[in-house]
C-alpha positions as a Python dict, from the first residue, in 0.01 Angstrom:
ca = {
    (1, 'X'): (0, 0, 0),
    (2, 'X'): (321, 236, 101),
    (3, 'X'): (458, 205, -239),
    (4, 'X'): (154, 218, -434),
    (5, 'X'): (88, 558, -228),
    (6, 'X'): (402, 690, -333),
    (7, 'X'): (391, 610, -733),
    (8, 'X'): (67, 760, -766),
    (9, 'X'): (144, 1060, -561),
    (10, 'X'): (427, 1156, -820),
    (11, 'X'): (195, 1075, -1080),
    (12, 'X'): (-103, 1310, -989),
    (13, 'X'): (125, 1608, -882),
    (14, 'X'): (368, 1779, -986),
    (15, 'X'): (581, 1865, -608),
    (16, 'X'): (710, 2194, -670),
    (17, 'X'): (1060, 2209, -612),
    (18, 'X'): (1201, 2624, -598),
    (19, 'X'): (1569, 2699, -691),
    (20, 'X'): (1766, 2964, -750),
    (21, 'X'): (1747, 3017, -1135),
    (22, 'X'): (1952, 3294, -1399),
    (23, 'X'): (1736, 3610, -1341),
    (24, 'X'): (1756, 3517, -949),
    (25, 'X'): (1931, 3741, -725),
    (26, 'X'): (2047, 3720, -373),
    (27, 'X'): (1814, 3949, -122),
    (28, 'X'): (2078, 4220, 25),
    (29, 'X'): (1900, 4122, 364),
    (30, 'X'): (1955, 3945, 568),
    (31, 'X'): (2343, 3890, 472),
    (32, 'X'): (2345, 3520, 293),
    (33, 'X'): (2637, 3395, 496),
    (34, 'X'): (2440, 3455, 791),
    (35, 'X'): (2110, 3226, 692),
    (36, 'X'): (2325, 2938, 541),
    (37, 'X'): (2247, 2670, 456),
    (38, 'X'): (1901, 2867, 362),
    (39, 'X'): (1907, 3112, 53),
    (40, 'X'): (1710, 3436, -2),
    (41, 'X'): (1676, 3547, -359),
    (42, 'X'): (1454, 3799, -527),
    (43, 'X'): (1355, 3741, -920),
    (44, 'X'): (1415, 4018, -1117),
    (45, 'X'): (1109, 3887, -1354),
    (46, 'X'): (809, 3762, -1124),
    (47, 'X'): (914, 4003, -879),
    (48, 'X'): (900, 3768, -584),
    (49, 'X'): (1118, 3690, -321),
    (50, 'X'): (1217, 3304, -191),
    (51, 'X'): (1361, 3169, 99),
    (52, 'X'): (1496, 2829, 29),
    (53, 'X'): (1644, 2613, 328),
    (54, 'X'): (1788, 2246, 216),
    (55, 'X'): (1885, 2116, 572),
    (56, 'X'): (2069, 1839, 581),
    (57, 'X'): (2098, 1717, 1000),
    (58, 'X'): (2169, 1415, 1228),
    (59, 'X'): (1916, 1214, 1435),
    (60, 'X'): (2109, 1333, 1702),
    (61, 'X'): (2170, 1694, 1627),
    (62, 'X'): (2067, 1993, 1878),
    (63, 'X'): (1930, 2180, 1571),
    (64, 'X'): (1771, 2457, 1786),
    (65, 'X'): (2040, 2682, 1837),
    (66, 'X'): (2142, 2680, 1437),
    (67, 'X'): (1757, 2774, 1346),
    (68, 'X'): (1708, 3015, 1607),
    (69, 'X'): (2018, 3233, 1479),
    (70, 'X'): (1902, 3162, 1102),
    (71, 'X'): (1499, 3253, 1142),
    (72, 'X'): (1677, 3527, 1377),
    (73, 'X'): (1833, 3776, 1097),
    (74, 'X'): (1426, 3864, 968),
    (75, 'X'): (1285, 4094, 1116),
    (76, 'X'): (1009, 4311, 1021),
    (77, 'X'): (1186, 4484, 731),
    (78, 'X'): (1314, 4179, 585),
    (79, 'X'): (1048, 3926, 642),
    (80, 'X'): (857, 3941, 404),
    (81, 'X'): (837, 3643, 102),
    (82, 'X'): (639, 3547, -147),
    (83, 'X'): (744, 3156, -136),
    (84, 'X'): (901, 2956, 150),
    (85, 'X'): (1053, 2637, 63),
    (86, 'X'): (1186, 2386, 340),
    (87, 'X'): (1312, 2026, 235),
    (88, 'X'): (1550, 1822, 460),
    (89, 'X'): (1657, 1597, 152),
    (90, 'X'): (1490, 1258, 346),
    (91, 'X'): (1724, 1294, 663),
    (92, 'X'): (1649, 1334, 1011),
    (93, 'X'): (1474, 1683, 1116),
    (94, 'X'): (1632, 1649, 1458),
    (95, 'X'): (1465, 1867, 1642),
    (96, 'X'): (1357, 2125, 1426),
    (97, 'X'): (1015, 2336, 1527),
    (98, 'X'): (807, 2523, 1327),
    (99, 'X'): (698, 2827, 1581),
    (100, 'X'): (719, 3184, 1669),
    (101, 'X'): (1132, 3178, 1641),
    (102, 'X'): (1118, 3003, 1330),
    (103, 'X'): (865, 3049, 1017),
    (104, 'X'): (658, 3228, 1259),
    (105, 'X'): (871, 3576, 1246),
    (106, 'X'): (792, 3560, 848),
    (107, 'X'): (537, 3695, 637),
    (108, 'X'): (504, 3470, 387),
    (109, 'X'): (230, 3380, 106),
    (110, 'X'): (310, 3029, -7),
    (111, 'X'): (505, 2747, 172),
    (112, 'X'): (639, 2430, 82),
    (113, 'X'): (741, 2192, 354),
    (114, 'X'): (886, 1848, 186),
    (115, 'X'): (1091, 1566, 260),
    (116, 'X'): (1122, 1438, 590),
    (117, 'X'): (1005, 1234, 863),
    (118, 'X'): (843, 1261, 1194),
    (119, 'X'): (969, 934, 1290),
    (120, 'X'): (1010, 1026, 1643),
    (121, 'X'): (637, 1106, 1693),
    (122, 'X'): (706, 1487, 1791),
    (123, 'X'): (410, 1593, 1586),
    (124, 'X'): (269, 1891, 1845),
    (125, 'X'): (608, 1982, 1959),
    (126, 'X'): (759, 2015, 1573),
    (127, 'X'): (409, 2190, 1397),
    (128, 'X'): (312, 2438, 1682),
    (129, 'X'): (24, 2696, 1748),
    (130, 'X'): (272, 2966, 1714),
    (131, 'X'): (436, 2832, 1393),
    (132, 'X'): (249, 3113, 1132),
    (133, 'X'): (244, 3430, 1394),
    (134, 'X'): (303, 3707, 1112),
    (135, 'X'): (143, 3506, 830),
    (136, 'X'): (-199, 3494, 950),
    (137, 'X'): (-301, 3742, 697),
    (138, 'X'): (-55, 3673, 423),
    (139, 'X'): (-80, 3300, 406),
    (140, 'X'): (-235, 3202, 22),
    (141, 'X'): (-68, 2843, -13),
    (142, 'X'): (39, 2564, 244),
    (143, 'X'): (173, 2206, 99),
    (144, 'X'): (335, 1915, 315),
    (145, 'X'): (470, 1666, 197),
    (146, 'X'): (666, 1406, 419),
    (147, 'X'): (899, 1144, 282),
    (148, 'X'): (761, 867, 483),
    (149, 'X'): (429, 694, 639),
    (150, 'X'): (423, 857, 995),
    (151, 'X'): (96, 1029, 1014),
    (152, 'X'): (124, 1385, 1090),
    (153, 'X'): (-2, 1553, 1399),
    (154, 'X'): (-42, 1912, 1472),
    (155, 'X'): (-108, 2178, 1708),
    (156, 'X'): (-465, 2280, 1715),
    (157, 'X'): (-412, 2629, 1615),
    (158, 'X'): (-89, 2533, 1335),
    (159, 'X'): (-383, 2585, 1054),
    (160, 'X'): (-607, 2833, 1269),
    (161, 'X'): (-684, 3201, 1174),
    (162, 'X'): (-542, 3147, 847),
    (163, 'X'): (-859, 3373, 695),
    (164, 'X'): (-684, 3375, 336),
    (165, 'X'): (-525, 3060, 300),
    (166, 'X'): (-651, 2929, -91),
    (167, 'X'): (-497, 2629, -128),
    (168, 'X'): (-414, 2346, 127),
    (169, 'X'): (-241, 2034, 100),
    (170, 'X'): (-158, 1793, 367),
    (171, 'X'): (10, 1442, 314),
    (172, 'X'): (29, 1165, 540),
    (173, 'X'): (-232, 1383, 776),
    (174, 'X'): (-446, 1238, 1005),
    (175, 'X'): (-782, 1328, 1035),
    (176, 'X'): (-992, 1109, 1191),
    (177, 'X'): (-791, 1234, 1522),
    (178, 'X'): (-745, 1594, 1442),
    (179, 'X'): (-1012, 1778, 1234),
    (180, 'X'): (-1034, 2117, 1114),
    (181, 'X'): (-1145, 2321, 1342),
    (182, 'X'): (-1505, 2429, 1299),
    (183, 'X'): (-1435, 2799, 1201),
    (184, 'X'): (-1379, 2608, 862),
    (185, 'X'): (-1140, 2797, 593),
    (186, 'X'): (-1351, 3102, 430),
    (187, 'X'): (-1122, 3145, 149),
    (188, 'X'): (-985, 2799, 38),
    (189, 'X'): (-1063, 2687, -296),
    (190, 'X'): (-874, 2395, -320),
    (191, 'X'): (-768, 2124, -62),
    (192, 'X'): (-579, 1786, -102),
    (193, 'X'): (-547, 1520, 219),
    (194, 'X'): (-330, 1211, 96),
    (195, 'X'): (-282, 982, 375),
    (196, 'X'): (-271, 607, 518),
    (197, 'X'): (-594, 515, 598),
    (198, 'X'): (-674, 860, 811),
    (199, 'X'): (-1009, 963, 712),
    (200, 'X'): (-1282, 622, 820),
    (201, 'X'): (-1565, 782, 735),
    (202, 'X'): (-1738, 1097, 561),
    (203, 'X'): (-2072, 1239, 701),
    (204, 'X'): (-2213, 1588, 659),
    (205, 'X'): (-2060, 1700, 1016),
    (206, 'X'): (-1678, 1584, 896),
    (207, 'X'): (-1543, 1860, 755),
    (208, 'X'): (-1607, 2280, 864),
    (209, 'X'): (-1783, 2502, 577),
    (210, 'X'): (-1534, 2606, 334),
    (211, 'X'): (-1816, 2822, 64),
    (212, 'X'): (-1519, 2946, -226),
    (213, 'X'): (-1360, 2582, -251),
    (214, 'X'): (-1394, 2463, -571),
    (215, 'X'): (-1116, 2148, -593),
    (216, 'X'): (-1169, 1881, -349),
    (217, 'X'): (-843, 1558, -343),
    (218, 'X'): (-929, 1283, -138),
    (219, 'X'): (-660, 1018, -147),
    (220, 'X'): (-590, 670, -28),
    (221, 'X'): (-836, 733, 241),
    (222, 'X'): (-1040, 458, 421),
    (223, 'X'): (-1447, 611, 387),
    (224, 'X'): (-1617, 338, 156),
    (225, 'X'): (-1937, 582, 96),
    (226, 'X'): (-2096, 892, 26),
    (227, 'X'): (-2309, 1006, 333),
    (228, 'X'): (-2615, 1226, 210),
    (229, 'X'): (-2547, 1590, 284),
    (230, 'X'): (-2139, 1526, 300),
    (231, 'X'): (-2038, 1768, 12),
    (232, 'X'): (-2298, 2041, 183),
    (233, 'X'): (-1958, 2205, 285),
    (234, 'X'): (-1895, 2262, -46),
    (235, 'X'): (-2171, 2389, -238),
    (236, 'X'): (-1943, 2584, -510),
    (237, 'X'): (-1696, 2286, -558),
    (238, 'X'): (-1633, 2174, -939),
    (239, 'X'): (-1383, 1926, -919),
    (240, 'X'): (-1380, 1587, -674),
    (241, 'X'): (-1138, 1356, -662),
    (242, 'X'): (-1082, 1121, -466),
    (243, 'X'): (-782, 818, -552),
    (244, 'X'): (-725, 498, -406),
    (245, 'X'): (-970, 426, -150),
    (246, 'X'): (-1289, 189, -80),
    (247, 'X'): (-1584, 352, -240),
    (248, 'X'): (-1823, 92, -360),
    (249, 'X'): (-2133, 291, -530),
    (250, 'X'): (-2174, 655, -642),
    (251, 'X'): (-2479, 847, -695),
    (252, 'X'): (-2495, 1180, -894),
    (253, 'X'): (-2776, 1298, -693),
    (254, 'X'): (-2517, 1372, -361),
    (255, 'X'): (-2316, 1620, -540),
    (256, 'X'): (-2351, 2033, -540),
    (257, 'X'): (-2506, 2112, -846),
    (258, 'X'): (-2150, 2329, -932),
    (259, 'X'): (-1997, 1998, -955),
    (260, 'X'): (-1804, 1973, -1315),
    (261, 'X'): (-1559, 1647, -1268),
    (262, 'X'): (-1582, 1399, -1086),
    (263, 'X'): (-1252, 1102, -1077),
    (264, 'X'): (-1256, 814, -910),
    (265, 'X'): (-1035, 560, -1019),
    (266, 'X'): (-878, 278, -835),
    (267, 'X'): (-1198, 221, -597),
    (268, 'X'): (-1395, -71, -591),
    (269, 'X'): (-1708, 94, -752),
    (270, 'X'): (-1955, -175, -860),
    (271, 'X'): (-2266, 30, -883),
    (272, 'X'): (-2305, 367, -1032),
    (273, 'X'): (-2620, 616, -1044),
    (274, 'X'): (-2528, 919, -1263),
    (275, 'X'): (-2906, 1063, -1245),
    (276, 'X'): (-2954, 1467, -1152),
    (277, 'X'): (-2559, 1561, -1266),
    (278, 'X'): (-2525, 1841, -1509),
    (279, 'X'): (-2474, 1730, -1884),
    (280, 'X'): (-2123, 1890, -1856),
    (281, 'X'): (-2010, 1698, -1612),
    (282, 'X'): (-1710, 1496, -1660),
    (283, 'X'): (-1693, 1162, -1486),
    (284, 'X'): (-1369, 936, -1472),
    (285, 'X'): (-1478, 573, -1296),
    (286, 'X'): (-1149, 405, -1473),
    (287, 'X'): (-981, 112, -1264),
    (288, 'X'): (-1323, -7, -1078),
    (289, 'X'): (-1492, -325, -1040),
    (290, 'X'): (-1831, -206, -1298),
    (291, 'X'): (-1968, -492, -1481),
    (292, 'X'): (-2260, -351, -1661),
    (293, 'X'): (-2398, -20, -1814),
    (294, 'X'): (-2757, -52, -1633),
    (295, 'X'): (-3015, 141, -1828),
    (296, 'X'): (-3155, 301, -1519),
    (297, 'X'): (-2828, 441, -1371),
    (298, 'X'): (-2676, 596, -1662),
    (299, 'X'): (-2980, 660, -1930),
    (300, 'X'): (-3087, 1002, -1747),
    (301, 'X'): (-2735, 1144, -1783),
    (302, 'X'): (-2634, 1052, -2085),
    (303, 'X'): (-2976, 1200, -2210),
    (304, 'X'): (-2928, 1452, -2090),
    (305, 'X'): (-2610, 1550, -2245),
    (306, 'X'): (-2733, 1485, -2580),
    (307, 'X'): (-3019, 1696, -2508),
    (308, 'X'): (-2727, 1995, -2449),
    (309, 'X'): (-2625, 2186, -2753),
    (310, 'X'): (-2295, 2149, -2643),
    (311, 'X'): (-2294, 1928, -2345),
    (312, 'X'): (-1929, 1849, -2268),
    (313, 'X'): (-2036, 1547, -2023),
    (314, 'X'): (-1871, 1195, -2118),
    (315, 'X'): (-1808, 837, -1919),
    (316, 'X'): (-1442, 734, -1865),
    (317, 'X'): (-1528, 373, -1772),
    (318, 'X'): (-1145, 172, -1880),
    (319, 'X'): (-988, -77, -1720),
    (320, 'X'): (-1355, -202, -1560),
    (321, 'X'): (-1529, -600, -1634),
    (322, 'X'): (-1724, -454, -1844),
    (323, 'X'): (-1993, -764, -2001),
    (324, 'X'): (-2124, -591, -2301),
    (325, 'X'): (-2438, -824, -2359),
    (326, 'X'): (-2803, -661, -2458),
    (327, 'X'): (-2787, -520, -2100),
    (328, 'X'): (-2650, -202, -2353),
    (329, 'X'): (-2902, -213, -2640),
    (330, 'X'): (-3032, 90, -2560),
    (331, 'X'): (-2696, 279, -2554),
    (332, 'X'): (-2615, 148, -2893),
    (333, 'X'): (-2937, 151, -3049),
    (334, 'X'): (-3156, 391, -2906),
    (335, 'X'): (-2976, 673, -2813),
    (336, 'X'): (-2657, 596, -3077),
    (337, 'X'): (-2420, 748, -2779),
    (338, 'X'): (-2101, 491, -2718),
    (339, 'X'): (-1904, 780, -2786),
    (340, 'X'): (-1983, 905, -2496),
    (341, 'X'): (-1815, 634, -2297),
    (342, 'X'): (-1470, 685, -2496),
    (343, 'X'): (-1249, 465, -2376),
    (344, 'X'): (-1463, 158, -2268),
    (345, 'X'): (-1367, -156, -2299),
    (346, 'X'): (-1587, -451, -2276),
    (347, 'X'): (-1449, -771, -2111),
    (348, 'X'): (-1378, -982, -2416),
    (349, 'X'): (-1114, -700, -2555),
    (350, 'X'): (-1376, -549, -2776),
    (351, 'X'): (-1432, -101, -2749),
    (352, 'X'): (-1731, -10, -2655),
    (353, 'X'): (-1740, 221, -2960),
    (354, 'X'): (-1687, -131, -3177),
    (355, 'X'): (-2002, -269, -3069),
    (356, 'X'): (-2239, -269, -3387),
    (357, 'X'): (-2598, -207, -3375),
    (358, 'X'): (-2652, -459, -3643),
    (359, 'X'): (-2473, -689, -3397),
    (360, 'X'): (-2661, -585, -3123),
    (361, 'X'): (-2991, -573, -3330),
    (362, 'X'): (-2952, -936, -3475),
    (363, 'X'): (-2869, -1057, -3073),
    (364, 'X'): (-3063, -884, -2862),
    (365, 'X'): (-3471, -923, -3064),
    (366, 'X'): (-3745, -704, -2827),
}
């Protein structure tokens, strides 16, 4: 499951990695010699300003005194960035803290926290309440992204007050034991939890109301259903994804009527209802366990999309036991629509868009 987590996670993100490139210059302040190994640069082009810190410790390393004097040369002239970037290169983070003499004497907009382990269990002590004191305001854009399985733990008030934050991405986070708090995030509008079996179930009540968020990544996460009412958090999202876990049936009628895409491969889907979803909606159902095309479940929608001048709705059904038998007559007959199902593949090898309505006719007599 570890592994599998891992080549997927490269596959559906791109980890943003931020270096000092040709039209990057060193910030005159704070002095670079005295924030080393970290770098400040300003680019001449985007007109933004980076701190980059590659740390590189020992398990048994008394880190404190090194990150005190580093975090310790901003001040509130200097402090303020566009991007923070932290990796420590898959070593040992000692013990490093994220708190009011560290990141929290910055201003920053976007941070990237990447590559390491908590594989002492420090969790509260390492992410602390105090950890984004002068970024409360400024904070756009938070991603971590640990080398390793540990779940994360944090402070309660590491992701509190953070009225601006837009984008949120936590890996290896564990949220059956920690959930947001209920002030929810009033500007996020677009969160991603990868983890290890760390959400068990989704009701209406599990997450805070987040009203701007539009993209919504669920990954490798234990719920196996859809709760009525769970999305009502989300009434403006557009995208859903959610990768790896133990859904077993999906029904159109749960989602916000915003909703534009919907992907869930690599579930165990066996049933799907796609009645009441707009006919531009976009739904991806590759890598599942659906044997049949049931007139009753999928009819309304597709319908529906051929009703639409220009309804941009299609099926992405691949890599499914798909038994195309007269069970699909009225796809390929009445309504003409297997293009809408692209890349379906029925069991024996054949496309979906191969199946002839002369062949179907001459089988399948009223």
């Amino acid at each position: 499951m570890i592994l599998k987590y891992f080549i997927l996670l490269h596959y559906l993100l791109g980890i943003s990695n931020v270096s000092v490139l040709a039209d990057d210059f060193l910030c005159e302040s704070p002095r670079p010699a005295s924030i080393e190994p970290c770098i400040c640069s300003f680019n001449s082009t985007l007109g933004t300003r980076t701190l980059q810190c590659d740390f590189n410790f020992s398990n048994e390393q008394d880190v404190l005194p090194t990150i005190y004097n580093i975090f310790g040369q901003f001040n509130d002239v200097n402090n303020k960035l566009d991007d923070l970037v932290i990796s420590f290169g898959q070593n040992s983070m000692a013990n490093f803290v994220f708190n009011g003499k560290t990141t929290g004497r910055l201003q920053v907009d976007r941070v990237n926290i990447k590559d390491f382990c908590d594989d002492e269990g420090r969790g509260t002590e390492m992410f602390t309440d105090t950890a984004w004191d002068k970024s409360q305001a400024s904070l756009e854009s938070i991603e971590i992204i640990p080398f390793c399985e540990e779940l994360l733990v944090f402070a309660p008030g590491f992701l509190a007050g953070l009225v601006n934050l837009k984008k949120l991405q936590l890996h290896m986070y564990d949220y059956d034991s920690q959930p947001f708090s209920e002030e929810g995030f009033p500007s996020l509008e677009s969160l991603d939890l990868f983890g290890h079996f760390s959400l068990s179930s989704w009701t209406s009540d599990t997450f805070p109301p987040m009203p701007k968020l539009k993209h919504l990544g669920l990954y490798f996460l234990q719920f196996s259903s859809f709760e009525y009412g769970c999305f009502d958090s989300f009434p403006n999202l557009i995208d859903f994804i959610s990768v790896g876990g133990e859904i077993k049936e999906v029904n159109g009628d749960i989602f916000p009527s915003s909703i534009r895409h919907i992907t869930l491969p690599v579930n165990k889907i066996t049933s799907s209802n796609l009645t009441g979803l707009n006919p531009d909606t976009v739904v991806e159902l590759q890598i599942n366990a659906i044997t049949e095309i049931k007139e009753e479940n999928f009819r309304p929608f597709i319908e529906s999309i051929l009703a639409s001048a220009d309804g941009k709705g299609v099926v992405v059904l691949n890599d499914n036991p798909l038994v195309c038998s007269c069970d699909i007559k009225w796809l390929i007959t009445d309504l003409n629509a297997a293009h809408l199902f692209p890349v379906a593949e029925c069991i024996d090898g054949t496309l979906l868009i191969d199946v002839g309505e002369e062949y179907i006719n001459q089988h399948c007599p009223e």
